[in-house]
C-alpha positions in Angstrom: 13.0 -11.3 12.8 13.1 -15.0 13.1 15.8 -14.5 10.2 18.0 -12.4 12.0 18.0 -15.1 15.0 15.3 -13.4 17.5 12.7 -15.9 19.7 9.6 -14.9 18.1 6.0 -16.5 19.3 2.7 -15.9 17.3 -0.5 -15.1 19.1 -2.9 -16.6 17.1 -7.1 -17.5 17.7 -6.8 -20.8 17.3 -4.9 -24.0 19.0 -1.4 -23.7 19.2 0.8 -24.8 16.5 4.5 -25.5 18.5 6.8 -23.4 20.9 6.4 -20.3 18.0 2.4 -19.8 18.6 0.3 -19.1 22.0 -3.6 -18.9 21.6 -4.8 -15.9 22.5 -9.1 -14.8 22.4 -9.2 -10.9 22.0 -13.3 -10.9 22.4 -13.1 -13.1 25.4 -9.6 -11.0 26.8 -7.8 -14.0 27.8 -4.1 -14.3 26.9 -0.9 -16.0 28.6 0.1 -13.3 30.9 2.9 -15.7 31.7 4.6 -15.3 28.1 4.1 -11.7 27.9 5.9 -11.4 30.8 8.9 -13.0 29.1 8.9 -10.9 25.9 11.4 -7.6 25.5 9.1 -6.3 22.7 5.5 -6.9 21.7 3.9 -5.9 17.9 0.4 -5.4 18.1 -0.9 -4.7 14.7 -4.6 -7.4 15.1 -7.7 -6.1 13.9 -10.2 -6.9 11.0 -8.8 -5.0 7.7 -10.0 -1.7 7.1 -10.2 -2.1 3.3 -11.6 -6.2 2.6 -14.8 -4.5 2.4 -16.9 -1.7 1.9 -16.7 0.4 5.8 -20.5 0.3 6.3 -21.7 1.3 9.5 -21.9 -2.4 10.7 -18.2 -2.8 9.5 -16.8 0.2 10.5 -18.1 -1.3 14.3 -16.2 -4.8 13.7 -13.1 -3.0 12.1 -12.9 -0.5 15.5 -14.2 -3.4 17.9 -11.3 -6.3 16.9 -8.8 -3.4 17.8 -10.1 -2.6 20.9 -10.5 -6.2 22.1 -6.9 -7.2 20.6 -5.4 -3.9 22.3 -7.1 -4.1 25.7 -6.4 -7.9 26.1 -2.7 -7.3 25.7 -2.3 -3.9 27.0 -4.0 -5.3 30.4 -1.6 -8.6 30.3 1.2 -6.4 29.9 0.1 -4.0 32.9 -0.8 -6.6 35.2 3.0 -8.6 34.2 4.6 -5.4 35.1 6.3 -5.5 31.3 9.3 -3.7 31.2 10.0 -3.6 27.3 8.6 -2.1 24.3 5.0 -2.1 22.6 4.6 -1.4 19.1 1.4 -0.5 19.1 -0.5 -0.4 15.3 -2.4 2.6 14.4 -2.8 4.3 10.9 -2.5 7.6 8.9 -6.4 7.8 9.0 -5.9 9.5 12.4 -5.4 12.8 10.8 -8.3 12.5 8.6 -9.5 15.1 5.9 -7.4 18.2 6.4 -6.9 19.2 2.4 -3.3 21.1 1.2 -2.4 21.1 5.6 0.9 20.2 6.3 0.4 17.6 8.9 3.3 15.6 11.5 3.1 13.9 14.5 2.4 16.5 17.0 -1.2 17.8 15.0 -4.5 16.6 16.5 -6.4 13.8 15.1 -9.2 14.5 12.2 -12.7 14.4 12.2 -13.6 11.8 9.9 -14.9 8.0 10.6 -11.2 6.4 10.0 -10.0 9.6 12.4 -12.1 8.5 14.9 -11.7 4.6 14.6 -7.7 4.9 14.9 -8.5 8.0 18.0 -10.5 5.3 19.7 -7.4 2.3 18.8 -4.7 4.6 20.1 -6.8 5.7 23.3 -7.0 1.7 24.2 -3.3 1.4 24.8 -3.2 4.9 27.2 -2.9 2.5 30.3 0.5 0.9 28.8 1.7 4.6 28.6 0.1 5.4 32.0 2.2 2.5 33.5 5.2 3.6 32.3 6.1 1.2 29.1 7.6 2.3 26.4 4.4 2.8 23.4 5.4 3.4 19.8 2.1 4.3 17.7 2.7 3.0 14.4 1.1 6.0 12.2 1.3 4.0 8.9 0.6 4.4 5.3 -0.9 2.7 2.7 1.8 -0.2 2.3 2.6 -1.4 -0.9 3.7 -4.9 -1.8 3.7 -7.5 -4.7 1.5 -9.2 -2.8 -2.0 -8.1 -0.9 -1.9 -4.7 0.9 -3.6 -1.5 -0.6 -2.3 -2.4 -4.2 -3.7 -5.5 -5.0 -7.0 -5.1 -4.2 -6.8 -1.7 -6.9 -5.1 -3.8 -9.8 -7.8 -5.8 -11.4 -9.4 -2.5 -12.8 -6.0 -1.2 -13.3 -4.6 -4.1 -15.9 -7.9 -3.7 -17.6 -7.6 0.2 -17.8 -10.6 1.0 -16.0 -9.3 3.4 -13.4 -8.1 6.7 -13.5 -8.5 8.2 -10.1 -10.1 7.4 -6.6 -12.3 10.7 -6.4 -11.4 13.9 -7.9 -7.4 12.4 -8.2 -6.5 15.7 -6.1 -5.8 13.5 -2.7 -2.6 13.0 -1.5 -1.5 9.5 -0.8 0.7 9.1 2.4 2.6 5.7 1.3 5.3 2.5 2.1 6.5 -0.1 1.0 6.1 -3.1 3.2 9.9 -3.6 2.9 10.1 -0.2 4.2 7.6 -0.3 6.7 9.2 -3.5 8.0 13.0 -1.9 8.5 11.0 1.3 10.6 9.5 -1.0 12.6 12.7 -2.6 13.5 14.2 0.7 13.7 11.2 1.9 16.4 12.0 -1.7 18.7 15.9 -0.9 18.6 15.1 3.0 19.3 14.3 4.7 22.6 11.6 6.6 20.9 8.2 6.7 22.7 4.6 8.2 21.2 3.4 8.8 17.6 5.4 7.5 14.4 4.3 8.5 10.9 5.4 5.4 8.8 5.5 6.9 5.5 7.8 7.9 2.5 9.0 11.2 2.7 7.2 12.2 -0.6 3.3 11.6 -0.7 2.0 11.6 -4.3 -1.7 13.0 -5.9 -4.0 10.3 -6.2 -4.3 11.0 -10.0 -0.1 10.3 -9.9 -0.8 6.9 -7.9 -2.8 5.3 -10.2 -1.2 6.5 -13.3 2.4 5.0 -12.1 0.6 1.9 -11.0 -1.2 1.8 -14.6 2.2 2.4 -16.6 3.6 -0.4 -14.4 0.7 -2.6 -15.9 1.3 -1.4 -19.1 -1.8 0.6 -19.4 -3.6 3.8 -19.3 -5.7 5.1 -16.5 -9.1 5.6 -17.6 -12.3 6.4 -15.0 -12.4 7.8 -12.2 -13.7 5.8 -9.3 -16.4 7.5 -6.4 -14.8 8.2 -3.6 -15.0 6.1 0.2 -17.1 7.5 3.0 -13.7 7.8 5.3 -13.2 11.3 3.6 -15.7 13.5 2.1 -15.4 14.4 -1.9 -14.7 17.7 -1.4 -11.7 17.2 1.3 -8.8 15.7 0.1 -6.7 13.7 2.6 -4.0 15.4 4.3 -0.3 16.0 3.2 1.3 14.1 5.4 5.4 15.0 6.4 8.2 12.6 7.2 10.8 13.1 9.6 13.7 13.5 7.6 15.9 11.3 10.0 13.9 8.9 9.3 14.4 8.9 5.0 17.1 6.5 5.5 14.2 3.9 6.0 12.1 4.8 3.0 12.0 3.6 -0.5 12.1 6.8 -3.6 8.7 7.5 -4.8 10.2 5.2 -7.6 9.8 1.9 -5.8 6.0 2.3 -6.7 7.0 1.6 -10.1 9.8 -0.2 -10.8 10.2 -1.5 -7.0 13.7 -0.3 -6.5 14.5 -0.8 -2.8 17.5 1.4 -1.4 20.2 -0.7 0.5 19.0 -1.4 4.1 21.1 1.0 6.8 23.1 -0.3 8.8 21.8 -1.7 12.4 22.8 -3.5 15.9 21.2 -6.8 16.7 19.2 -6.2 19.8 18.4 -9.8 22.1 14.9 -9.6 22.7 11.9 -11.4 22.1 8.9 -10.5 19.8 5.0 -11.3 20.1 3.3 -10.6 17.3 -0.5 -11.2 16.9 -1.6 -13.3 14.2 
């Protein structure tokens, strides 16, 4: 964003950096009320990452807990500032849980799994933002996909040494994006006048089995074991088949940029003049 010429200022938990970072403290809710009242836009996307460990029962509360603090401390600022622009608010596909071969979209209800309820508790933290009348985009997304970090990484070191073949039974279906992809929707939702749910996602989810094979070919190698399942969705459940809004294709990479990262030519798009807060 800073790129394309925009005023963007980092909230970050620490001392200030210069003009493009403001401390914020999400467990202590203080934030500068004063800034957000100057922004057009605000990304919230803050919370402890759902998959740097193992979601135990003690870190499933710290992974729901950060986005409750990050989301009430800004969601309050911006009610009490009166904010008159837009709030991207993060959320995640897990909202939908373990529904098996059902066709899901934005209008079905939310799952019953631990993820499902985690993201159900996240998205209920910023209903006073919609109560007040600001625009709220919830940011449904995927498992985003980069050369770097994200979902993929942390799956590669058994993949170059061909020790995985699955996650499960390989029958799941994988709701994905690339993070160039995911960063063009997001643009795309802050320029929009849409308001409510977003599924961030390529318009063709893939088997499990199909993920890691494409990812292993990339490495030059072939899957091999199967790995056990995570406790977010039971063996027997696969995650849901999740559907894109086809006017939103436009945004997403081919099921092809998994592989061989082939990136379609951004669409074409106005340059709003607003000003972007993004957590750190």
């Amino acid at each position: 964003m800073r790129s394309d010429g925009h005023d963007v200022v980092s909230l970050v938990r620490r001392e200030a950096r210069g003009p493009q970072e403001s401390a914020w403290d999400p467990q202590a809710g203080t934030v500068d009320t004063a800034l957000l009242g100057t922004a057009d836009a605000v990304v919230n996307l803050a919370g402890a990452s759902i998959g740097a460990k193992r979601l135990t029962d003690s870190y499933a509360d710290v992974v729901l807990q950060s986005r409750l603090d990050a989301t009430s401390t800004l969601v309050g600022g911006l009610v009490d500032v009166g904010f008159g622009g837009v709030l991207l608010q993060g959320s995640a596909m897990g909202y939908y849980g373990a529904r098996g071969e059902e066709r899901l979209s934005e209008r079905s209800g939310p799952g019953d799994t631990l993820l499902a309820s985690i993201v159900t508790k996240w998205e209920a933290a910023a209903a006073p933002a919609v109560e007040a009348g600001i625009r709220t985009v919830f940011c449904r997304t995927g498992l985003v996909l980069a050369g770097h970090g994200g979902f993929a990484e942390r799956l590669m070191p058994l993949v170059k040494r061909g020790l995985l073949r699955s996650l499960g039974s390989g029958e799941a279906w994988h709701a994905w994006i690339t993070l160039t992809d995911q960063i063009r929707a997001q643009r795309f939702l802050l320029e929009s006048a849409h308001e409510g749910p977003a599924n961030l996602i390529a318009p063709i989810p893939v088997r499990d089995r199909e993920f890691i094979r494409v990812m292993s070919e990339a490495a030059g190698r072939s899957p091999a074991f199967p790995f056990p399942p995570s406790r977010s969705a039971p063996p027997s459940a696969p995650p849901p088949r999740i559907s894109c809004p086809a006017s939103w294709r436009l945004l997403e990479s081919s099921p092809g940029s998994a592989s061989n990262g082939a990136i379609p030519r951004s669409p074409p798009r106005r340059t709003p003049s607003w000003r972007r807060r993004s957590p750190a």
